[in-house]
N, C-alpha and C positions, 0 to 999 in steps of 0.2 A: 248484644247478639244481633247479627244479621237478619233481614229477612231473606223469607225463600225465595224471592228474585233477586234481592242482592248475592245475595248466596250463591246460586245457581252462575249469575252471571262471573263472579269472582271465581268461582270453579271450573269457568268456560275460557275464562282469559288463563287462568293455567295451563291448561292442556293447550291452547293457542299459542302460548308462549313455550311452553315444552317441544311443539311442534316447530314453530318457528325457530330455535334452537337447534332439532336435531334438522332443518331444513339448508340452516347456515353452514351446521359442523360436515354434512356432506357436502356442501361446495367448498368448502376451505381447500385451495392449492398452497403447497408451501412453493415461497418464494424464488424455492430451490426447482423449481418445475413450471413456472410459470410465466413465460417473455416476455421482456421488458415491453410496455404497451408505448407502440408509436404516437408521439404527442408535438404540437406544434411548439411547448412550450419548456420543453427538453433543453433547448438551450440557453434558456433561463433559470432553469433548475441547479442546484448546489451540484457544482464539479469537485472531484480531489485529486486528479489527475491528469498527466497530459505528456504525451511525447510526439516524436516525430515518426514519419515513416516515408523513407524519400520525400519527395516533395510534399506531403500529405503532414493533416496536423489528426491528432487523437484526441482526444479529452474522454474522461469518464468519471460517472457519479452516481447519484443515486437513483435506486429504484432498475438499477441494471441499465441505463440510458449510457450509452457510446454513442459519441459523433465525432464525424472528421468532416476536415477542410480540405479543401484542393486550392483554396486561393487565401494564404494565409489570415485565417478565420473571417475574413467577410461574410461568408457563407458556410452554412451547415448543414450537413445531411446527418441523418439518423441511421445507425448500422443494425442490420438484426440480430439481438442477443436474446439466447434461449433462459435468462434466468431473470429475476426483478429484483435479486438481492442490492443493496447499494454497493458499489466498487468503488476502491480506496485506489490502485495504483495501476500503471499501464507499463509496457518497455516493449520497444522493440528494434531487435538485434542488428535485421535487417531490414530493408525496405517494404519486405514486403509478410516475414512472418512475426509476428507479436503476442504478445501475454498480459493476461490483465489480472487483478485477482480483487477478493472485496471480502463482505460478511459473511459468515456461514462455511468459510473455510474454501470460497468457489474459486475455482482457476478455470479462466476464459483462453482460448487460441483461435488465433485469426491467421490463416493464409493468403489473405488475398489485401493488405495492407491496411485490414480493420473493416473493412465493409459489409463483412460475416463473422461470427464468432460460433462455437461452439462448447461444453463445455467437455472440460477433462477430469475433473476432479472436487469435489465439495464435502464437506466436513462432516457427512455421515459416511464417509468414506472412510477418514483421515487416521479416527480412533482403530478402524481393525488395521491400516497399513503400519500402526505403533508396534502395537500387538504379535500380526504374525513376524515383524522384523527384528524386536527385541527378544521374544521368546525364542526365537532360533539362535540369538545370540547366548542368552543363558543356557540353551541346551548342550551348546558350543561349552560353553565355560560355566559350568555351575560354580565354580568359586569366587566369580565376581559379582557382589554386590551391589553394583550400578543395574544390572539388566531387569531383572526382579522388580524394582524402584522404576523402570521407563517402560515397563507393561504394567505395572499396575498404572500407570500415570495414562496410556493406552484404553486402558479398561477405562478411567474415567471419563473419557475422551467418549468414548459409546456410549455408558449410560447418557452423559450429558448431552449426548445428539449435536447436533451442526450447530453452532453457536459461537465458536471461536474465530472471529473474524483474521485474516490475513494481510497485511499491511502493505505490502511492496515486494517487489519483483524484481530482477536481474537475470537477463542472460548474458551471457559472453558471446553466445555465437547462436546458431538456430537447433541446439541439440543440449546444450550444459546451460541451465540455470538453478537458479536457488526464488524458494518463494518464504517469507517470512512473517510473523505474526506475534498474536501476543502469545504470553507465557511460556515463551525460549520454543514458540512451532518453529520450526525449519524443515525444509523438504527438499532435496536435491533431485533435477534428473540429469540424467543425460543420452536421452534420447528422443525430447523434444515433447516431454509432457505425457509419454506413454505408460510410464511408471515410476515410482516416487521413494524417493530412501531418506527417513527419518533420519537427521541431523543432529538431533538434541544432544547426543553424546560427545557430539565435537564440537560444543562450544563451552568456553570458561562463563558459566552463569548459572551458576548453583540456586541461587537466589531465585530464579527464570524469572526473569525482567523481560520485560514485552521489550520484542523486536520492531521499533519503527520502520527501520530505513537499510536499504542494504545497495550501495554502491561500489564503482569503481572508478580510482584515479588515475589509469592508466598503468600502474608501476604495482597495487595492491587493490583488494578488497576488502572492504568495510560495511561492518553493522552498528549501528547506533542505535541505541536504547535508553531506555529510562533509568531515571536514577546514577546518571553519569556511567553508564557501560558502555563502551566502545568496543569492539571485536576486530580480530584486524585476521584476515589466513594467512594462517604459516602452511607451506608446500611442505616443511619438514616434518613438522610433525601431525602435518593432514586434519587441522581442526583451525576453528575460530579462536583462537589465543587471546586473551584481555589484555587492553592498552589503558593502562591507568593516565588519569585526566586528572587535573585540577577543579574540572565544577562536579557536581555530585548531582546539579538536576536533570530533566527529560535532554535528549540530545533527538532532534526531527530530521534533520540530514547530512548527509556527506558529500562533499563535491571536491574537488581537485584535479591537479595533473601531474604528472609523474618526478616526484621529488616534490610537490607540494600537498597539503589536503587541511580543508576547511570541515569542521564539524560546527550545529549550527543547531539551537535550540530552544530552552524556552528563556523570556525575560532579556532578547535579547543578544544573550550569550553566543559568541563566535571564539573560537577557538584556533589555531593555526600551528601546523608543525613541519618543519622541513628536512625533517629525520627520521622517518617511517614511523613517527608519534614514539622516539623518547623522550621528546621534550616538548613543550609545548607552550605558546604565549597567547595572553587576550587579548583581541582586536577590541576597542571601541566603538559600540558600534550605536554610542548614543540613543538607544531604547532599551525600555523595559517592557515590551510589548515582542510575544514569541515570534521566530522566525522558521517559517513553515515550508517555507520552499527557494530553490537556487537554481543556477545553471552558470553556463561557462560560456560566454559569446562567441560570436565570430571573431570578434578582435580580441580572441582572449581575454576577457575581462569575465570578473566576476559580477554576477548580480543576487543580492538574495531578496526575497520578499516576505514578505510581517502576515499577521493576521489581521493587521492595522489597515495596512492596504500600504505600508511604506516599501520602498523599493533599496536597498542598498546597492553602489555601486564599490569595486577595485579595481584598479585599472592596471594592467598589465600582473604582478602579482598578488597579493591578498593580505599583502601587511597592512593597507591601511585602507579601512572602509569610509565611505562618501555618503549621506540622506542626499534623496533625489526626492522634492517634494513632487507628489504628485495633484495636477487639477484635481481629481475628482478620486478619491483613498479606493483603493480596490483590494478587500481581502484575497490572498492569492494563496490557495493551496498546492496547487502545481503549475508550473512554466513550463516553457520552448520557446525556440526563435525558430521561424519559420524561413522556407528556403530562401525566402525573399529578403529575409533580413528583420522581421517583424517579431516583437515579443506577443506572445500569447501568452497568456494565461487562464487558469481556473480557479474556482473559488465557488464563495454561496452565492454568487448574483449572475451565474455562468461564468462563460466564457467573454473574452475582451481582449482586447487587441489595445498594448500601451508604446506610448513612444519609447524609442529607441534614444534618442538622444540624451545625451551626451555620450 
């Protein structure tokens, strides 16, 4: 048994600690409200992203940190972003309007080439834009069975609050893109982020396999997913259509050009097809270490990069890939080539600027 000063004082540090508690639970900002805090040390910080924007480079990552270059990443400035969630993916269309998106379902828009952002949409949203768009469908058609199944999946989207991170972005032009995520989210607009229409009905993935990656080859559009899911739009029948693959694991990107397209994943795995993916063959690509990011050079060439920090090259087509050792391995989450001709990249050690050659 205690005495009455020990007592006393253990009774004192409760209520101290109860206090201190309800002290903390009133300053709690969600992440979703709170702007990414200016630091000198942002550009050091874990990147997953990265595109261009005319002359300009983007990169973005965690904790809501955007920065661009004006001088193919020598130098870095930090942009103002109204959220601190971490951001996964960047795109933009034109030079000067762009899309970002990350955790918590946030979608970021910048008109002025990145140097501002604002936000348009975050995943305590997401759950009721399921809702009133699928129940308007079932009211429409109460005999189909699907709608019923995409509001209740709606509804759990709200209980479970903002939580459903977003993986990557594409627009086509500064009015029509798609944003994607895990457990088959898809979100179309087309009017430049002002409003949002649930997707999930038009894609072949019953299963909802997380949406990694969603690109274009110039000739088609592509989603890449886990567990060997590939989506490819069909115009005819107005949905993400599945392109059956040979590998069955994660697939992290897409890249191509018209008549050609590389999928590109975990262990290494590259894939290649020159017939809108009905057929398909395996590149070599000599690792077993994931391939996390690519792009398409100026000289046409492909390049992909590892989680290793390895660089793969092809040179004019994508039949046969090349290791490019590098001096010093740099995990690379997202690439660009900058106007100059310089590869950038991002990853967990920031941003870096790698040779270009060969």
């Amino acid at each position: 048994m205690c005495s009455y000063k020990n007592c006393l004082q253990l009774a004192l540090g409760i209520v101290l600690g109860v206090l201190q508690g309800v002290t903390h639970a009133t300053d709690y900002v969600d992440v979703l409200d709170l702007p990414a805090r200016v630091s000198a040390l942002a550009i050091n910080s874990p990147l997953s992203g990265m595109a261009r924007a005319g002359e300009r480079v983007i990169a973005v990552g965690q904790r809501g940190h955007i920065l661009f270059s004006d001088d193919a990443g020598q130098h870095w400035q930090q942009a103002a972003v109204p959220v601190s969630a971490d951001l996964t993916a960047v795109n933009f269309p034109t030079t000067t309007q762009g899309w970002a998106v990350g955790n918590d379902g946030v979608v970021l828009h910048s008109s002025d080439a990145g140097a501002t952002w604002h936000k348009q949409l975050d995943g305590r949203q997401i759950g009721d834009i399921l809702v009133k768009h699928y129940t308007a469908l079932a009211s429409a058609e109460p005999a189909n069975e699907q709608w019923p199944l995409l509001v209740a999946e709606g509804e759990r989207l709200v209980e479970q609050g903002a939580d459903k991170p977003l993986l990557d972005v594409w627009f086509a032009n500064d009015k029509v893109g798609y944003v994607v995520g895990v457990f088959n989210l898809i979100l179309r607009t087309e009017d430049a982020g002002q409003s949002w229409t649930p997707y999930q009905d038009r894609t072949d993935n019953p299963q909802g396999f997380h949406l990694n990656a969603i690109a274009s080859t110039g000739d088609a559009l592509y989603i890449a997913g886990e567990q060997g899911l590939l989506l490819k739009w069909d115009d005819k029948g107005q949905r993400f259509a599945a392109v059956p693959t040979p590998y069955q694991g994660s697939f992290f990107g897409v890249l191509g050009k018209p008549g050609e397209v590389l999928v590109y994943g975990l262990r290494g795995n590259v894939l290649r097809s020159t017939d809108g993916g009905h057929n398909w063959s395996a590149l070599d690509s000599g690792l077993r270490v994931s391939i996390t990011a690519g792009l398409i050079d100026a000289r046409g060439n492909y390049r992909l990069f590892t989680q290793g920090g390895q660089m793969l090259v092809s040179q004019g087509t994508g039949a046969q890939l090349r290791l490019l050792r590098q001096p010093v391995p740099t995990p690379v989450a997202g690439a660009t080539q900058s106007a100059t001709g310089a590869l950038v990249v991002a990853g967990s050690r920031g941003a870096q600027t790698l040779a270009l050659e060969p």
